[in-house]
C-alpha positions as CSV (number, residue, x, y, z in Angstrom):
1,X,0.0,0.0,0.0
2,X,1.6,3.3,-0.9
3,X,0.3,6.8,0.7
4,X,1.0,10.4,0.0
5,X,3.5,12.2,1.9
6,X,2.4,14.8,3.8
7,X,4.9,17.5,1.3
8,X,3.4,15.4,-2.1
9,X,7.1,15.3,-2.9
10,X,8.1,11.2,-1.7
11,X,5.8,8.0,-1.1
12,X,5.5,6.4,1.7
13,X,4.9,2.5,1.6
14,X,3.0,0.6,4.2
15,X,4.0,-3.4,4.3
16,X,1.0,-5.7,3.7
17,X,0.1,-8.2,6.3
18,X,1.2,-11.5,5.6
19,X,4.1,-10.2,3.2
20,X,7.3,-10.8,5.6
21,X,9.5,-9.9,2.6
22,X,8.8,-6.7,2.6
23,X,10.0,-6.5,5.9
24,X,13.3,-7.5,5.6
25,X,15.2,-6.1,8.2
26,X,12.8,-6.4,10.3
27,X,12.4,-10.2,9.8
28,X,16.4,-10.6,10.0
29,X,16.2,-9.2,13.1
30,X,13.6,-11.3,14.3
31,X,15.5,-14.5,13.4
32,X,18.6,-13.1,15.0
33,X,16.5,-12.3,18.6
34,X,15.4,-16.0,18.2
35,X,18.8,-17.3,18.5
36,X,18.4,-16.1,21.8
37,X,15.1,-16.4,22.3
38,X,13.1,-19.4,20.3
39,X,9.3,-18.7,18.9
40,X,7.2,-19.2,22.2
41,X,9.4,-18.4,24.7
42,X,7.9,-17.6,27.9
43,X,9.7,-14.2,28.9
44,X,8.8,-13.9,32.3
45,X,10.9,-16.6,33.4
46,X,13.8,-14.0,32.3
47,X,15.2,-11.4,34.6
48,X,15.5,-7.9,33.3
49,X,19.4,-8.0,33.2
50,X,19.7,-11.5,31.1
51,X,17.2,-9.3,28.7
52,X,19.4,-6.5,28.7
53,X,22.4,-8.9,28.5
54,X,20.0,-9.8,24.6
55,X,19.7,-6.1,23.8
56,X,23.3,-5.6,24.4
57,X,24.5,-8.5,22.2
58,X,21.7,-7.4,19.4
59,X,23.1,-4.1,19.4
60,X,26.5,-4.2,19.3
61,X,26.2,-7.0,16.3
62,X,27.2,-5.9,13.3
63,X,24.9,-5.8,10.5
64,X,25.2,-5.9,6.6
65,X,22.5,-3.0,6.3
66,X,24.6,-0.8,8.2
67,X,28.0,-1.3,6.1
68,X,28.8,-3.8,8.9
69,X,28.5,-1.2,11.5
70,X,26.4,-1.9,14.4
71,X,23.5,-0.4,15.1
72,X,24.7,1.2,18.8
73,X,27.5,2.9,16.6
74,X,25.0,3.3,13.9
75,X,23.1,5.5,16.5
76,X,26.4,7.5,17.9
77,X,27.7,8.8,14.5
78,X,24.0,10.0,14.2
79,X,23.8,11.6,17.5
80,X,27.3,13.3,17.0
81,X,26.2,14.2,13.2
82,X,22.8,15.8,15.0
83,X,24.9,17.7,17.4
84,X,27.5,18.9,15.2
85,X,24.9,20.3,12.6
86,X,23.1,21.7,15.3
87,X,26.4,23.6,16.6
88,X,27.2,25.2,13.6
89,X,23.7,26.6,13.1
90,X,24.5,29.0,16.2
């Protein structure tokens, strides 16, 4: 499904249901998380710092869709990008 951007200028796409390909890194990440934690798993018998112990490993994984960067350093060249635009704007 494709929608109007609010400017008219780009389109914005909307997966459909039942179409994981469209979805593909979101589906890769979903089979990484489920080397840690298979389909079904009951997450409550997890403590909050063996999850965090998952989110650490997930982001600090490299990944092909970010030139084998991972996402945590991903997110710090954009922060640092962010800041030093916003810097030299004042």
């Amino acid at each position: 499904m494709k929608l109007p951007s609010p400017d008219g200028k780009q389109r914005v796409t909307d997966c459909d249901p039942h179409c994981p390909w469209q979805r593909g890194t979101c589906e890769n990440t979903n089979g990484l998380l489920r080397q840690y934690l298979p389909k079904g798993t009951d997450l409550s018998v997890y403590g909050q710092n063996e999850l965090d112990g998952i989110a650490g490993s997930m982001n600090n994984r490299p990944r092909a869709t970010h030139n084998w960067l991972s996402p945590l350093q991903v997110f710090a060249r954009t922060l640092a990008g962010s800041h030093q635009a916003s810097a030299s704007t004042q």
